[in-house]
C-alpha positions in Angstrom: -27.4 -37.3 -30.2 -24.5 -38.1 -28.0 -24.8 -38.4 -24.4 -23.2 -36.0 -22.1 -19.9 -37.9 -20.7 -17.9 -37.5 -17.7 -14.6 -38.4 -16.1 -15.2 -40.4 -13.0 -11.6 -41.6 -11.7 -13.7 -44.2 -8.9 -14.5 -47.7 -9.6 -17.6 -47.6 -11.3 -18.3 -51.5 -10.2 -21.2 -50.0 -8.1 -25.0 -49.2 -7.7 -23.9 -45.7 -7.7 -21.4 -43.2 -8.4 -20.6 -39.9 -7.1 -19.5 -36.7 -9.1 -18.0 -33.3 -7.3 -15.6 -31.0 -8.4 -15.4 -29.5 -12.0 -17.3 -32.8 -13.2 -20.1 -32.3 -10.8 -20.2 -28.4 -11.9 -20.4 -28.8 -15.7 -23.1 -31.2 -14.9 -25.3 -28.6 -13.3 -24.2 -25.3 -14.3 -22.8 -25.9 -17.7 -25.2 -28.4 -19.3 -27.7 -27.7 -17.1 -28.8 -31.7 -16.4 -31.2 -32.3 -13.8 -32.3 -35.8 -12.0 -33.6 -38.6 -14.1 -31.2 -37.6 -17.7 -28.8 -40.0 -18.5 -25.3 -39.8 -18.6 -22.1 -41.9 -19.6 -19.1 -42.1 -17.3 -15.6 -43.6 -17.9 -12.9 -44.3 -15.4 -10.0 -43.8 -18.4 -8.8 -47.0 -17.8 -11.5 -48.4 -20.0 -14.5 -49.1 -17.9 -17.8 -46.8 -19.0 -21.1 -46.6 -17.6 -24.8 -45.5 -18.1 -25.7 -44.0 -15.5 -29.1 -41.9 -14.7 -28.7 -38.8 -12.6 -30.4 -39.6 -8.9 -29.8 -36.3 -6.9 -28.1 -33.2 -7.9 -27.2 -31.1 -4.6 -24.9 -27.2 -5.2 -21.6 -30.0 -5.2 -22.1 -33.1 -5.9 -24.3 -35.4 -8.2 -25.3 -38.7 -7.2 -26.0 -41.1 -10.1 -27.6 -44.8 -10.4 -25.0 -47.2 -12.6 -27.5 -48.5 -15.2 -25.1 -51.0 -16.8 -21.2 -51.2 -17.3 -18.9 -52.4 -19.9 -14.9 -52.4 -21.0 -13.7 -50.6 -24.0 -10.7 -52.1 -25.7 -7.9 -49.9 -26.9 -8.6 -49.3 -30.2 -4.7 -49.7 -31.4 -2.9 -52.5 -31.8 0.5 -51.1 -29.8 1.3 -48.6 -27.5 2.1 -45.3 -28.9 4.4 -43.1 -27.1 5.4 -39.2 -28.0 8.1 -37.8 -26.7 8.2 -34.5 -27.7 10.4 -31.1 -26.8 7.2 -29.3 -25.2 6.7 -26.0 -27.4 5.6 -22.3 -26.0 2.0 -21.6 -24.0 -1.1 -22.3 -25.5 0.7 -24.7 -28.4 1.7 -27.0 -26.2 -2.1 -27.1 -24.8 -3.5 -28.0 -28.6 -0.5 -30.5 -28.6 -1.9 -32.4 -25.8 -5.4 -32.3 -26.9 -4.8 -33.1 -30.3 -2.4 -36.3 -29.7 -5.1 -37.4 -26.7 -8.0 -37.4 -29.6 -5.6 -39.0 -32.5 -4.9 -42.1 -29.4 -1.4 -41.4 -28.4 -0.7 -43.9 -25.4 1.7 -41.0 -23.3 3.4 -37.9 -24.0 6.8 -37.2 -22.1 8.3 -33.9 -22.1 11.8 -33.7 -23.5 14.6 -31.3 -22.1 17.1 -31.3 -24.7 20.4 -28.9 -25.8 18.0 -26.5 -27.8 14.8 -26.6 -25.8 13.6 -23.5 -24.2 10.2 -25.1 -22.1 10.8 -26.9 -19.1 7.0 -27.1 -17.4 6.7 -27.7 -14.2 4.0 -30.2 -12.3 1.5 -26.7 -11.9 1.9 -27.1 -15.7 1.4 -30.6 -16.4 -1.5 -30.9 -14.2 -3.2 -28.9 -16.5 -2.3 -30.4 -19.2 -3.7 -33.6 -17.5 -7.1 -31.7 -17.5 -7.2 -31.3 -21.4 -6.5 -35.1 -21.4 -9.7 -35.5 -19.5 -11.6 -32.6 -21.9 -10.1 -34.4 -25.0 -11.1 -38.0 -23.4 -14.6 -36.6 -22.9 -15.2 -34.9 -26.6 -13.3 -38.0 -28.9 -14.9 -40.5 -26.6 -11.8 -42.1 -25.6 -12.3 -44.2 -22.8 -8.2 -44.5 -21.7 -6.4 -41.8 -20.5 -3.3 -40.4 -21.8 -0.8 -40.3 -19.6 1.3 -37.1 -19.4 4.6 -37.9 -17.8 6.7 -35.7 -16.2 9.9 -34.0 -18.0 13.0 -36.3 -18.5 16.4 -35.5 -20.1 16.7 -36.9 -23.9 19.7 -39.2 -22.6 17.6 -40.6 -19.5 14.9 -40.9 -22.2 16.5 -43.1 -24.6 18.4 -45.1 -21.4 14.4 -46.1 -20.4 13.1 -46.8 -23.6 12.7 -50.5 -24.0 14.9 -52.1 -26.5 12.0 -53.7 -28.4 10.5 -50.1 -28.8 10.4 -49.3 -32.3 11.6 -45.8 -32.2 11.5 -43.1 -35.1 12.9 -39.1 -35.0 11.5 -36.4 -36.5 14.9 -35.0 -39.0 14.2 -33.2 -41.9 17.2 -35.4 -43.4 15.6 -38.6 -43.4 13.6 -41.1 -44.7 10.1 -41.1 -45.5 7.8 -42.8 -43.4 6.8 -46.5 -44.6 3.4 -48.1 -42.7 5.7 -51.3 -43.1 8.7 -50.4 -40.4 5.9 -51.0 -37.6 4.9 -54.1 -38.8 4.4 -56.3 -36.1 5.8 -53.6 -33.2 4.0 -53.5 -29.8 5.3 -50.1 -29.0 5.9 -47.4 -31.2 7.8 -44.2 -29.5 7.4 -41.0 -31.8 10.8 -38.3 -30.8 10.3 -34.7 -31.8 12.8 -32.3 -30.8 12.6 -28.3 -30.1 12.1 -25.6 -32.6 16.3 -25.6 -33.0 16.6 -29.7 -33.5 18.2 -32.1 -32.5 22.2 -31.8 -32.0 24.4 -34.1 -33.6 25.5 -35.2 -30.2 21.6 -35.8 -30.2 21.1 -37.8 -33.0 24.2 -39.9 -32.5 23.3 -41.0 -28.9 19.9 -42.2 -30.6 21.7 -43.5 -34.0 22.1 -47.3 -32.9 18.2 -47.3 -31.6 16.0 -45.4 -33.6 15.5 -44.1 -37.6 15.2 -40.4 -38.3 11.9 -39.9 -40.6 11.2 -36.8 -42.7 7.6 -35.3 -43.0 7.7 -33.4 -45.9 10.1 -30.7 -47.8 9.1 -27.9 -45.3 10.4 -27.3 -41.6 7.6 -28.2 -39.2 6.6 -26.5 -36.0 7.1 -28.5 -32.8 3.2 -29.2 -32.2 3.3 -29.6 -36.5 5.7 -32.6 -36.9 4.0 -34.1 -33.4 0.7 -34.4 -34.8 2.1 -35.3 -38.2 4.5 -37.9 -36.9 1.5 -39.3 -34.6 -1.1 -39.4 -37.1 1.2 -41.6 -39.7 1.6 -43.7 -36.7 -2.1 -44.0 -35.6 -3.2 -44.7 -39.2 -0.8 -47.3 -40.1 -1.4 -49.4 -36.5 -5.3 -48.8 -37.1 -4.9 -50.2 -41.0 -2.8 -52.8 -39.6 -5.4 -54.4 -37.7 -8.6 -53.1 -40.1 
C-alpha cells in the first residue's frame, strides 16, 4: 500500500513540518488522516520525508520528521519540451502526462501558427498539476513550467551543447543513438498548423526534425510521443 504523499515546498531539515493550504485540506477532508498515520513529504527538489501526523487543527497539520533522504533524478540528462501549448483541458493532460514520463521543464512556444498564448493565471495552474502528477508518479523533482517565449528567443537561449530534435512529419526517424552521451535533450513541438519554413530554417543549423509515424499527430500527441522516445532511450542508456 502506498503512503499518502504531499508537497511541502519548506526545508524539510527539521523535527517538524507544517502543512496548510490545499495540502493541509486533502489531508483532513479528502483522505481523512488523523494524528499518529504516516505520511511522506517531498520538497520537489529531491529531499522526501516520513513524517507522522502530530496535530491536525481546521488549517493546518503539524507533523514529526521521522527520517529524511535525497532522491536522485532518475535520468541521465535534462530533458526539456518546448511545446506550442494546445486548447483547454489538452494542454492540462499535456502537463501531467510529461511531469509523470520525467520531463525536466516545459516552455510554452508562441509561434507564426499558434493560437494559445496562456497567461501566468494559467500557468500557475498548470504548476498545480505538476505538484498532483509529482504526488501520484512519485516524482520527487518538480517540473518546471516556464513562462511563454517567442520560438526565435527560444532557440537564441538554448545552449549550444543542447541536443535538439523537431517534431516534422518530413523527417527522420528517431534513433536512441543521436542522444548518446547528451546532457540535455530539448524536445520542439509546434502548433496544430506547424512549423513555417521561416520556422524550420531558423532552427536548421541547430537541431534535426524527427518523424513519429505516417499519421499527423495532435499537439499533446507528438509531445508525449516525442518525450517518451526520449525518456526511454536516456533510462536504457544508463539501465
Amino acid at each position: 500500500m502506498n503512503v499518502p504523499r504531499f508537497y511541502q515546498p519548506q526545508s524539510l531539515d527539521a523535527a517538524e513540518a507544517v502543512l496548510d493550504g490545499s495540502e493541509a485540506h486533502h489531508l483532513l477532508h479528502v483522505l481523512r488522516l488523523r494524528p499518529g498515520d504516516q505520511v511522506e513529504l517531498f520538497d520537489g527538489k529531491g529531499i522526501e520525508a516520513t513524517a507522522r501526523i502530530e496535530k491536525a487543527g481546521k488549517r493546518q497539520v503539524h507533523l514529526a520528521i521521522l527520517s529524511q533522504r535525497t532522491v536522485q533524478k532518475p535520468l541521465p540528462a535534462v530533458v526539456i519540451l518546448a511545446t506550442a501549448p494546445p486548447k483547454g483541458e489538452r494542454f492540462r493532460s499535456l502537463v501531467e502526462k510529461a511531469t509523470e514520463l520525467g520531463v525536466s521543464r516545459l516552455v510554452p512556444l508562441r509561434t507564426a501558427h499558434s493560437v494559445v498564448d496562456p497567461r501566468e493565471t494559467k500557468l500557475d495552474k498548470m504548476r498545480s498539476v505538476v505538484i498532483a502528477a509529482c504526488k501520484q508518479s512519485r516524482r520527487s523533482h518538480l517540473m518546471e513550467v516556464a513562462s511563454p517565449v517567442s520560438w526565435e528567443e527560444f532557440l537564441e537561449q538554448e545552449p549550444p551543447e543542447s541536443r535538439m530534435f523537431i517534431a516534422d512529419h518530413g523527417g527522420e526517424p528517431w534513433r536512441t543513438e543521436t542522444i548518446s552521451g547528451a546532457e540535455r535533450v530539448t524536445l520542439c513541438i509546434g502548433p496544430e498548423a506547424g512549423f513555417t519554413r521561416d520556422e524550420l530554417s531558423q532552427a536548421e543549423a541547430s537541431a534535426q526534425r524527427i518523424t513519429l509515424g505516417p499519421h499527423l499527430l495532435r499537439i499533446e500527441t507528438a509531445a508525449m510521443a516525442m518525450a517518451t522516445l526520449a525518456v526511454t532511450s536516456l533510462f536504457s542508456r544508463q539501465a
